[in-house]
N, C-alpha and C positions, 0 to 999 in steps of 0.2 A: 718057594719054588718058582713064582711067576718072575720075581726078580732076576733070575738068572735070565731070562729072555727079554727084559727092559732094555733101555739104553740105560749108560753110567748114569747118576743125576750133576749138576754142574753145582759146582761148590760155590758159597756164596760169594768168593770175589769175581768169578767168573763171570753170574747172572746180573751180580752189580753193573762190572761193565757191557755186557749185554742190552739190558736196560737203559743204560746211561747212552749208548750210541742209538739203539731206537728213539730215545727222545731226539738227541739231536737232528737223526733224520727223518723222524717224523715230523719236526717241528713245532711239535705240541706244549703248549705252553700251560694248561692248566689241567684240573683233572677233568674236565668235558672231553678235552680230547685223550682221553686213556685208549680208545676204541682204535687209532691209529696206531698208539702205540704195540698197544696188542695185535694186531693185524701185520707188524712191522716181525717184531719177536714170532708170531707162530708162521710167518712164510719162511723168516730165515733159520729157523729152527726147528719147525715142525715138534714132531713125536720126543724128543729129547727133553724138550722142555716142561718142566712142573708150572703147566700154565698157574696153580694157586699161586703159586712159591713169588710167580716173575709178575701175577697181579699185585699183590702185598707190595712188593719192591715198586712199582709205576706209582701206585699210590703214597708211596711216602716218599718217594720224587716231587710229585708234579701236586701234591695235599698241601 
């Protein structure tokens, strides 16, 4: 029931590229800096995003 009042979830090639442009503009090179990355994804995405989902994906970027 809660789902019907969520936002859609982003399908995985979506948050790929999501991720993948956060790093570039973050310019985070290793995983010390996940924290930019993350800060980059929830300003421009807020409530939409499965923060786990788009943590898992930074970390197997930048690991």
């Amino acid at each position: 029931m809660i789902r019907a009042y969520l936002p859609p979830e982003m399908d995985d090639a979506t948050l790929a590229a999501a991720v993948q442009a956060a790093i570039t503009e973050s310019g985070a090179t290793s995983i010390k800096e996940m924290g930019k990355v993350m800060a980059v994804l929830k300003g421009r995405f807020g409530a939409e995003l499965d923060m786990g989902r788009a943590s898992a994906s930074v970390k197997a970027l930048l690991g």
